[in-house]
N, C-alpha and C positions, 0 to 999 in steps of 0.2 A: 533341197531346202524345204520343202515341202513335206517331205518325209519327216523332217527332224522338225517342225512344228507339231506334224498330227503327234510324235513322238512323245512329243513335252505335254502334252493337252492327255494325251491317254495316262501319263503318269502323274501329274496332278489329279486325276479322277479317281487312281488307283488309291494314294494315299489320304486321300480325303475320305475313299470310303471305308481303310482301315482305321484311320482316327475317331469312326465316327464313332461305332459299338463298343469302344471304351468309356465315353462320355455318355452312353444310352444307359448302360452298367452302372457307371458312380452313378447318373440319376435314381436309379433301384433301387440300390442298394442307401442312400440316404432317405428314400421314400419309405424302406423297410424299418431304417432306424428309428424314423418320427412315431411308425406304427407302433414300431416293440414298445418305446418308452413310453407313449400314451396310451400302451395296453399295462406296463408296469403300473403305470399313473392309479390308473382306476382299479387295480389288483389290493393295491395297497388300501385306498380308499375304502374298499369293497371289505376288506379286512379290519380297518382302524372301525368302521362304520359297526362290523358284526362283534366285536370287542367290547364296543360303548354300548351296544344294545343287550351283552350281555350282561356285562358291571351293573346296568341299570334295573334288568329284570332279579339279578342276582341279589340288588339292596331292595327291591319290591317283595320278594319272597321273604328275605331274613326279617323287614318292617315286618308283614304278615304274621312270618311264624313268632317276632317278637311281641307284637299284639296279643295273640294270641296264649300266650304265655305268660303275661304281663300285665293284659289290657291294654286302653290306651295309654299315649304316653302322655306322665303328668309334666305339667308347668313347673317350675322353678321357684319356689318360693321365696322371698328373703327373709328366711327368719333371724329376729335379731342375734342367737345367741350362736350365730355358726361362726362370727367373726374369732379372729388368734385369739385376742386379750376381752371375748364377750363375754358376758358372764345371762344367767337367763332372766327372763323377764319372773319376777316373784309373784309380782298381784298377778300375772297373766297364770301363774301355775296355781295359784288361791283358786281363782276362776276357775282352770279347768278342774280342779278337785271336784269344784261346787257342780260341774254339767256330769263330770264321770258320778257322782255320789248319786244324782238326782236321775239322770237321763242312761247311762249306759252299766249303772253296779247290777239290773236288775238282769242281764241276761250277759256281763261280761266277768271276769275274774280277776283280781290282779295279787296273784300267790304269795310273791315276791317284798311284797309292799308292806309294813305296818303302822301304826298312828303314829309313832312315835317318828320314822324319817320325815316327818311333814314339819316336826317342830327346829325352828330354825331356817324353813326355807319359803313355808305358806303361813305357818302359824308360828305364835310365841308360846314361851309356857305360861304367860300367866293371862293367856287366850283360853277360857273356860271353852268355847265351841268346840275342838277338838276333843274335849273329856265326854263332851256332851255327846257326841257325834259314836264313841267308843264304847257308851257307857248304853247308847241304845243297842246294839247286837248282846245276840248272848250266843258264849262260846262253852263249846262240850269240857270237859277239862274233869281231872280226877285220876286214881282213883281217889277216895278219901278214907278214913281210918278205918273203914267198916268194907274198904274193896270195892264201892260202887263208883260209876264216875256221875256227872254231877254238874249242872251246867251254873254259870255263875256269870253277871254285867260282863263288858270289856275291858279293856283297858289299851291303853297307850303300847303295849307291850306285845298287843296283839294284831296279826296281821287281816287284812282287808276281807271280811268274808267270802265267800263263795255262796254265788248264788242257786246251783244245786249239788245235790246229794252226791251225783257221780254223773259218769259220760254219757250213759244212757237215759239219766232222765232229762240231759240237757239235750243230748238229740232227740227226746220225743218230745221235748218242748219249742225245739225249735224245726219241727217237721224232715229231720233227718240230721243236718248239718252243725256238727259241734262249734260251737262258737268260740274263739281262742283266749288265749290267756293275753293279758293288754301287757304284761310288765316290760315284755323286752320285743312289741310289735315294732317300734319305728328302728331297731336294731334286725328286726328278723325280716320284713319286708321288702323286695327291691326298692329302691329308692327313696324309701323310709318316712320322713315326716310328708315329704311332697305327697306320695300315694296315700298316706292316711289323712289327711288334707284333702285330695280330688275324693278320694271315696266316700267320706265324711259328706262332702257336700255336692256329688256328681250325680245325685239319684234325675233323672229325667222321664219320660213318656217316651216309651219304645219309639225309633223310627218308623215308618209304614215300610211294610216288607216283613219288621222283627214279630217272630209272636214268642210270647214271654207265659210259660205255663203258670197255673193256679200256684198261689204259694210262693212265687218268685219275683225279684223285683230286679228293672232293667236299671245298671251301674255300669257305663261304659268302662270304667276303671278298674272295675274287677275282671280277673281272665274271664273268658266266657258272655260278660255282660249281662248273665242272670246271677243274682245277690240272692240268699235267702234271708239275711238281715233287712228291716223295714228299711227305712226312714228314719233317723232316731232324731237328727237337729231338724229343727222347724223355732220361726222366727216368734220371738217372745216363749219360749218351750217355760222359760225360768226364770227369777228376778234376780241380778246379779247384786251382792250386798252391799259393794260400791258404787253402784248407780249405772255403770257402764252400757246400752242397750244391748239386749241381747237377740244379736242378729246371726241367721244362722253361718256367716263369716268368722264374725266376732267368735260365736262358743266352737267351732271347727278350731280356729288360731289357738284358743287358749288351753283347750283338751288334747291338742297334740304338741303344746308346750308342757302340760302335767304329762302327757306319755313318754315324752323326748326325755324330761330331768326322772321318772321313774328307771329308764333305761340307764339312762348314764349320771346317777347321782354327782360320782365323783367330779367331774367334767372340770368344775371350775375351780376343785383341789387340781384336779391338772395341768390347767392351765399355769394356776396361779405358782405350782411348783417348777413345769417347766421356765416360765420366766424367771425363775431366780435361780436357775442352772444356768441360764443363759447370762444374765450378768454375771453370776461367779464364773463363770466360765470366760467371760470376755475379761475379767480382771485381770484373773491366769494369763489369758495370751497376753494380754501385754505385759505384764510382769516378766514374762517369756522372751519376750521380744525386748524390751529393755535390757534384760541379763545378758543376751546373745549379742546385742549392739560392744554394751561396756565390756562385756570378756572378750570377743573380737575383734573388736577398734584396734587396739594397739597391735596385732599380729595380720592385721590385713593394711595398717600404715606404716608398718615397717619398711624398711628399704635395705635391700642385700646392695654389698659392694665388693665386689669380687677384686681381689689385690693380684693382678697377673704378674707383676714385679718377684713379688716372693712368693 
């Protein structure tokens, strides 16, 4: 009797201690699983983290090199004439004639341009200033009967002078850097009227830190931030013939309104022609769409009747 208790006692001891290192195990092995996943945890992290940090540095360098390339980047303007059906401001392009005539023809060019595109969009014809305006240049012109050429007034017919001789004496008049042709700048420059806008009117006093050599002037807008063009708008520069004051805002808006419609004269023949594509064109569709209704009404309300008899 005695024997068969110690019996029972020894074999509950037995299988108790092989149940046990099964359930020591599964504890391990789910201690192990917590680890792996919150080692995936942070792997991931650790990745998403170096990802973001690169996309970040990656738009830091491209802003830089875009700077750099570009200058800073300009504001957004709302000029009135960008809208579908805008058409441009007139007196604003009168204006800028009068700042580019006055303040920017003496060291700028504009090849493309003659007296005569102005009339009908700043001036009339039977606006004497314009004659007057043409009639003060004089242009080389000739030969005449005798072979010589032969300078003579302007005229309407004649384009924008040039204010020097050739590329070299405009680079040693402007200490190295040729100054460009204005006809088709807000067409030629990134971002067009905006940048001739900030530049126009961006001149500042270098930052501390920047040193800006003799002869150069600090224009965050221009690549580089040294300009060799001055200053040229300054408030009250000009009296405007309408009265309008002439702040250096005011003649910037209105001089890259004459530069804007010098680029794209046509703009508001095109506008005005695509809109009346567009209506004739919307007439069409639905004269289209009518004809398609009435010629297939009757073959889409028809009804088959199939006679299974005969």
């Amino acid at each position: 009797m005695a024997g068969g208790v110690i019996h029972q006692f020894l074999r509950r001891k037995l299988q108790s201690q092989a149940t046990a290192p099964p359930l020591l195990s599964s504890l391990i092995l789910k201690k192990d699983d917590e680890v792996s996943t919150s080692m995936k945890s942070l792997r991931a992290l650790a990745l998403l983290g170096a990802g973001i940090s690169g996309l970040l540095s990656f738009g830091t360098i491209a802003s830089a090199a875009d700077e750099t390339e570009h200058g800073l980047e300009c504001p957004k303007y709302p000029w009135p004439h960008q809208g579908i059906l805008s058409s441009y401001d007139h007196a604003s392009i009168r204006r800028g004639h009068q700042v580019y005539q006055q303040v920017c023809s003496s060291c700028h060019s504009m090849s493309l341009i003659s007296y005569r595109d102005l009339v009908g969009v700043a001036y009339t014809e039977e606006d004497h200033a314009l004659l007057y305006m043409a009639a003060e240049i004089e242009v080389v012109d000739g030969p005449n009967d005798e072979g010589e050429m032969f300078t003579r007034p302007g005229k309407l017919s004649d384009r924008f002078p040039q204010p020097y001789a050739n590329e070299q004496a405009a680079r040693f008049a402007n200490g190295g850097a040729y100054p460009p042709d204005l006809s088709l700048v807000t067409k030629a420059r990134h971002n067009g009227q905006n940048y001739v806008f900030a530049l126009l009117t961006g001149y500042r006093d270098p930052p501390a830190g920047v040193s800006i050599r003799e002869g150069l002037h600090y224009n965050p807008y221009f690549p580089g931030g040294a300009i060799a063009m001055p200053q040229m708008l300054i408030d009250g520069a000009i009296e405007y013939e309408d009265g309008v004051p002439a702040t250096e805002a005011q003649m910037g808006k209105d001089v890259v309104s004459f530069l804007s419609w010098a680029a794209e004269p046509e703009m508001e023949e095109r506008k005005l022609m695509g809109f009346k594509w567009i209506f004739v064109l919307s007439l069409a569709l639905l004269q289209a769409a009518y004809y398609r209704r009435m010629k297939w009404s009757v073959l889409k309300s028809r009804k088959l009747v199939l006679d299974v008899v005969n």
